[in-house]
N, C-alpha and C positions, 0 to 999 in steps of 0.2 A: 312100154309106158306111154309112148306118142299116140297109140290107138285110142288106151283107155282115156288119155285127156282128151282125144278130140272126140271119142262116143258120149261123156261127160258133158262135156262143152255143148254138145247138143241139146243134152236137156237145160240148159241156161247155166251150166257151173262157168266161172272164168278162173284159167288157171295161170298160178305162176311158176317160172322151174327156176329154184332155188337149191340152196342150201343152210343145214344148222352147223357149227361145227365140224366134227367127223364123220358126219351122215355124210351118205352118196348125195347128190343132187338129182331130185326130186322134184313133183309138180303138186302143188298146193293149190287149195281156193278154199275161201270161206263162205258159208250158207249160213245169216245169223251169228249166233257163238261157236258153232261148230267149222269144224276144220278136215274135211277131207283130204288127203296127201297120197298121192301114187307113188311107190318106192319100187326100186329096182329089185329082183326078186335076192333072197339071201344067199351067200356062197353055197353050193350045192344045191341049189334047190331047184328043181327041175321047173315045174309049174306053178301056176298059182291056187292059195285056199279058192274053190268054189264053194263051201261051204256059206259063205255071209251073203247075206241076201239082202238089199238096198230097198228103200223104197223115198219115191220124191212124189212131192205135191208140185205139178208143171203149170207153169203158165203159159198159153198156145196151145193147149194140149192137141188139139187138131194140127196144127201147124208140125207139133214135135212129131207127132205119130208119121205124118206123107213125108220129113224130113230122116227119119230112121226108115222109113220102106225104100226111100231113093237110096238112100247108104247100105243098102242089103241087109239089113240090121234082123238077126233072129225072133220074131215072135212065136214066145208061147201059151199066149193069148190076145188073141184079137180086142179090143177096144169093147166094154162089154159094163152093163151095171151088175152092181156087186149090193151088198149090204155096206160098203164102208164106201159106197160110192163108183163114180166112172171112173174105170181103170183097164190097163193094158200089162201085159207083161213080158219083156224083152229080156235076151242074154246079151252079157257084155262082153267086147272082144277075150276076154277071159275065161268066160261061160259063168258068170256069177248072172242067178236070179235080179231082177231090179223091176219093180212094182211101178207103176206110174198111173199118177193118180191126177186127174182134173180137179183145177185148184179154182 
């Protein structure tokens, strides 16, 4: 969970590690009305979904990009225009997809 907050935190998320009730304690941040939360994986479960795939609108996006190649950060594509724009595509300490787009 400490990776994925601080791979997070790099693209501008800030997180808090909390708890709700009977949840485990967790790390939150809010982007807008939205609420992203990293939870510890469920009893039995080996690994994490890489199935869901993220996408963020960055600000620095130059700045974010030399700050994820210093962190050895996986790119599976290099910084490149698109039809929806400048964007990059990294794996998260997880192996989850995550789009980043110059905002």
């Amino acid at each position: 969970m400490s990776r994925l907050a601080a791979f997070y935190t790099l693209l501008g998320l800030a997180f808090d590690h909390h708890k709700h009730g009977n949840s485990p304690y967790h790390y939150s941040a809010t982007i807008g009305s939205t609420t992203l939360e990293i939870y510890p994986l469920a009893k039995g479960q080996t690994e994490a979904d890489k199935d869901l795939r993220l996408g963020f609108a960055v600000n620095g996006f130059e700045t974010t990009i030399q700050l994820l190649k210093e962190k050895e950060i996986s790119f599976l594509s290099e910084p490149m225009q698109t039809d929806y724009g400048f964007m990059a595509i990294v794996k998260d300490p997880d192996g989850r997809k995550v789009e980043l787009y110059k905002k």
